[in-house]
C-alpha positions as CSV (number, residue, x, y, z in Angstrom):
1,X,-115.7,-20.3,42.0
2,X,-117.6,-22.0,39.1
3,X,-114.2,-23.3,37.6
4,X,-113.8,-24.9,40.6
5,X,-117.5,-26.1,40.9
6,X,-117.0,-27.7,37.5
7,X,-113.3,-29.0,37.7
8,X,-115.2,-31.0,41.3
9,X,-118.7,-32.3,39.4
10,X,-116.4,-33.6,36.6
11,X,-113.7,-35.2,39.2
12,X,-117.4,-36.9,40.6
13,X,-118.3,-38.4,37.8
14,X,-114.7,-39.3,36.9
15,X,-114.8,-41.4,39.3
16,X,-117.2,-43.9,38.2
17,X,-114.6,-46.2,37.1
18,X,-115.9,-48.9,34.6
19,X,-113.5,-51.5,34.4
20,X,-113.2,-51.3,37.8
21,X,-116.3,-51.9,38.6
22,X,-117.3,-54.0,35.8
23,X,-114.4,-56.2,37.0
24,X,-115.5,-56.4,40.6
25,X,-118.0,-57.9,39.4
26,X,-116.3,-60.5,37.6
27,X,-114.4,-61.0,41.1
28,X,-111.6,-59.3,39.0
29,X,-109.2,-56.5,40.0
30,X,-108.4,-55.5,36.5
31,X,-105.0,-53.6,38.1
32,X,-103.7,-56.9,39.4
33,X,-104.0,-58.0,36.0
34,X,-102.4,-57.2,31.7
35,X,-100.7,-54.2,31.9
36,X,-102.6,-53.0,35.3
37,X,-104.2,-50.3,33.9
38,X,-108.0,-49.4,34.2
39,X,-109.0,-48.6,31.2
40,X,-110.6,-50.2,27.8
41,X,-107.7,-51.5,26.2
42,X,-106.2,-53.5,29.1
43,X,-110.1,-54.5,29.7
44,X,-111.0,-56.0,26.7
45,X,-107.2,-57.9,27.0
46,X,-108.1,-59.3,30.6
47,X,-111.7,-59.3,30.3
48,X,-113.2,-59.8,26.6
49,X,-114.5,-57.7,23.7
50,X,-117.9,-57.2,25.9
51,X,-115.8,-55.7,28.7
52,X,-113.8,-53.6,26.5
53,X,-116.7,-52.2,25.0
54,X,-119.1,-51.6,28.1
55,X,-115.7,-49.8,29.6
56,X,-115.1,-47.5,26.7
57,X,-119.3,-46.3,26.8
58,X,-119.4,-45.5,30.5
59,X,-116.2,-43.8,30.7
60,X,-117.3,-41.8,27.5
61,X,-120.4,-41.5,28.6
62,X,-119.7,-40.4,32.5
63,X,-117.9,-37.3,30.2
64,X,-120.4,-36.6,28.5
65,X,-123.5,-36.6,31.2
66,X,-121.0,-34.0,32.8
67,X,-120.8,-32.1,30.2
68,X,-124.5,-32.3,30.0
69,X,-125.2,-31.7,33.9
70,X,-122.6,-28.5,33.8
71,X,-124.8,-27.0,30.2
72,X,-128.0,-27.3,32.3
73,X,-126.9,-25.6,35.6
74,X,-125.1,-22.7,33.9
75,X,-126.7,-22.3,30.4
76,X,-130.5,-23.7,30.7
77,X,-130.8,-22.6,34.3
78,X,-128.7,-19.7,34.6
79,X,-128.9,-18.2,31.3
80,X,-124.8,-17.9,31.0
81,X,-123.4,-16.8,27.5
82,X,-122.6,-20.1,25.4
83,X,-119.3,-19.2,24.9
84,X,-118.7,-19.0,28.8
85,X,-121.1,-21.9,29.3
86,X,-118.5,-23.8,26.5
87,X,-115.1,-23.1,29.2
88,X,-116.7,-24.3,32.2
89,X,-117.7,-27.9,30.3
90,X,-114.4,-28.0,29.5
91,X,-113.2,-27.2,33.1
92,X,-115.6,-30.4,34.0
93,X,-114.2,-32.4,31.2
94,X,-110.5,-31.7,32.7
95,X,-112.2,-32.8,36.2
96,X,-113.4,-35.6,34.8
97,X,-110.1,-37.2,33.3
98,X,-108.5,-36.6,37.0
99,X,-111.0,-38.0,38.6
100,X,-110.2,-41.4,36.0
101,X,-106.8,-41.1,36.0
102,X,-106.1,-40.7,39.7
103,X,-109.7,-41.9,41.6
104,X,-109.0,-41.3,45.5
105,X,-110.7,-44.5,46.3
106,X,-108.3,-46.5,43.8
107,X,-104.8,-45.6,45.4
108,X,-105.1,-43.0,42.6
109,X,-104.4,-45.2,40.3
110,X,-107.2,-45.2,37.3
111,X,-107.0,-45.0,33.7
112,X,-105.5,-43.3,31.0
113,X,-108.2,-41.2,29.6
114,X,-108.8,-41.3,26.3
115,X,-112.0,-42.5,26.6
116,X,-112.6,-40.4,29.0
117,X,-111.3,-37.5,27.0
118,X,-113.3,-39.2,24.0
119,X,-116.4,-38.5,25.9
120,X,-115.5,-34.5,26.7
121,X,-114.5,-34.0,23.2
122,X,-118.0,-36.2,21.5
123,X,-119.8,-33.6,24.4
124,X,-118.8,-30.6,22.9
125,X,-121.1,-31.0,19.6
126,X,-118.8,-29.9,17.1
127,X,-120.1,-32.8,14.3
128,X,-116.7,-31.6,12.3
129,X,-114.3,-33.1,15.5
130,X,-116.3,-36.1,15.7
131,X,-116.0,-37.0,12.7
132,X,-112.5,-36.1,12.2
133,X,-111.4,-37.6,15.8
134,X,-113.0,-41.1,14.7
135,X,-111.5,-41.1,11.1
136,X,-108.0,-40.3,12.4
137,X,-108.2,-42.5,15.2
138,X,-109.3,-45.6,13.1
139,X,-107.1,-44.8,10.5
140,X,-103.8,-44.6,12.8
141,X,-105.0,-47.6,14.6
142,X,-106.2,-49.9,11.8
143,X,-102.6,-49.1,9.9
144,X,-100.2,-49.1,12.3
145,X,-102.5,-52.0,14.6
146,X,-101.1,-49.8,17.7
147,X,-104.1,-48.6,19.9
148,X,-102.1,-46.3,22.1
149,X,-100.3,-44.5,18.3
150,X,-103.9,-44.4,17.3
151,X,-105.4,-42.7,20.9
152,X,-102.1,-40.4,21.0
153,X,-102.7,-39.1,17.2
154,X,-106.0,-38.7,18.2
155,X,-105.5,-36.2,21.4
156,X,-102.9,-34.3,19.4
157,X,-104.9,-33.7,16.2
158,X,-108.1,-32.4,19.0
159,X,-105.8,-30.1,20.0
160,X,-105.0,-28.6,16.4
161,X,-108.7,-28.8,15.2
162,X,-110.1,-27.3,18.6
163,X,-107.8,-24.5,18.3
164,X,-107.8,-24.2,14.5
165,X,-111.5,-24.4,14.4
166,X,-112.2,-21.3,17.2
167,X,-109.8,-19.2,15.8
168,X,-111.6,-19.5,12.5
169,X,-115.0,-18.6,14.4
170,X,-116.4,-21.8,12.9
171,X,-116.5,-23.9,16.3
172,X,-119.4,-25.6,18.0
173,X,-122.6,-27.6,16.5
174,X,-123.9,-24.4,14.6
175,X,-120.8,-23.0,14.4
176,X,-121.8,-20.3,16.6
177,X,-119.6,-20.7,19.5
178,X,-116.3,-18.5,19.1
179,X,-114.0,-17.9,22.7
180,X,-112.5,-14.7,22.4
181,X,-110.8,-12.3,24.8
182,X,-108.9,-13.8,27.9
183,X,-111.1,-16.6,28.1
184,X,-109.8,-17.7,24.3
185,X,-106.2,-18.1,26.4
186,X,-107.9,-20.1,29.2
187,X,-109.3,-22.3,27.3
188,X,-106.4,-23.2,24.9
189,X,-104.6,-24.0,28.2
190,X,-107.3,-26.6,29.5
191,X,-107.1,-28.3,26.2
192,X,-103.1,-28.4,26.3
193,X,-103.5,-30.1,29.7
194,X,-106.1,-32.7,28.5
195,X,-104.0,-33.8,25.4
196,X,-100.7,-33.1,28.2
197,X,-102.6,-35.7,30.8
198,X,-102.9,-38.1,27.9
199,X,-99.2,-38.3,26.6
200,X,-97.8,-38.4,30.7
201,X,-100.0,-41.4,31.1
202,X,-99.1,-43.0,27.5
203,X,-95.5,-42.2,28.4
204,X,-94.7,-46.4,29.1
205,X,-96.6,-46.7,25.2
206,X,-94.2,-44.1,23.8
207,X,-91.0,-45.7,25.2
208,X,-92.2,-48.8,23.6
209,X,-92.6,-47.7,20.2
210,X,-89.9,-45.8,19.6
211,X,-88.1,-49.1,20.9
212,X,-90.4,-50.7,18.4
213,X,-92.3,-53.7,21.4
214,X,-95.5,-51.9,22.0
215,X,-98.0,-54.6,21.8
216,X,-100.1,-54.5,18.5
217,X,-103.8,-55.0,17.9
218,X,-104.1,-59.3,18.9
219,X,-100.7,-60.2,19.7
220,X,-100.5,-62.0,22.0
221,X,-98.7,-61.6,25.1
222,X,-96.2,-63.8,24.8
223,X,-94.5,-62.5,21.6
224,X,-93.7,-59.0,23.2
């Protein structure tokens, strides 16, 4: 019952959809507009820098305050082990990312998640992710000037260092956090289906580079 608890407060606060909103404002349906997605990329392309970047905060952010929300209720309040505590954030990260990439309200048509998924992994406190996660991300992206190479490379390397990093008992912000038992399997699963999610929603991006006419960092639309 407290998976399911989480997987639903995440799904809430998934679907607080930024761009969305942010372009209502601007008397702008950002679906109707770029490549239709609501997200930060196709934001900042239809909307500006500004937008880009005030999309990209609140949909990392409305991760993170999940995250947050789900530690208090079950760690502060209820005094549940911090390995335990460490599984259900991540259930309410998962919810989160659905509730983005397929809001009710929307037609079910959201995002795709990585900032989102930015937000769940910056939540989890691990300093040695962060770090790695922004390095790798702006390194594929600043070389290869493909956002969507950069934000793929980026899911797929979590997945390694989450995994990599528990089994080597060194996970967490103190490094005291270390899933074991059949919880270790559970959570290895929600992780697959995070970085999963991100590639099935990407899947347009990865037909385009392997046909080599994904859109690069400022070209314009014309010359895809």
């Amino acid at each position: 019952m407290e998976r399911i608890i989480c997987l639903a407060i995440g799904y809430i606060f998934g679907l607080f959809q930024t761009s969305y909103i942010y372009g209502k404002i601007k008397h702008v349906d950002i679906r109707e507009y770029g490549s239709g997605n609501a997200g930060t990329t196709n934001a900042m392309r239809v909307l500006g820098k500004k937008a880009g970047i005030i999309t990209y905060f609140g949909d990392c952010f409305k991760a993170m305050f999940a995250g947050l929300l789900i530690w208090y209720i079950y760690r502060y309040h209820l005094g549940k082990p911090s390995d335990y505590v460490l599984m259900l954030r991540i259930y309410g990260g998962l919810g989160v990312i659905l509730g983005h990439n397929f809001p009710f309200y929307m037609g079910f048509k959201g995002g795709k998640g990585i900032a989102a998924s930015s937000g769940v992994i910056f939540g989890l406190g691990d300093l040695k992710i962060i770090a790695l996660s922004w390095v790798i991300f702006l390194s594929v992206t600043f070389i290869s000037k493909y956002v969507s190479l950069g934000s793929l490379v980026f899911m797929a390397c979590f997945l390694v260092e989450f995994i990599c990093f528990n089994e080597f008992g060194i996970l967490g912000f103190k490094n005291n956090t270390h899933i074991t038992g059949s919880e270790r399997i559970e959570v290895y699963i929600l992780v697959v289906v995070i970085v999963a999610l991100a590639f099935i929603k990407h899947s347009a991006n990865i037909k385009r580079l392997i046909a080599g006419n994904e859109r690069k960092i400022g070209q314009k639309k014309e010359e895809v």
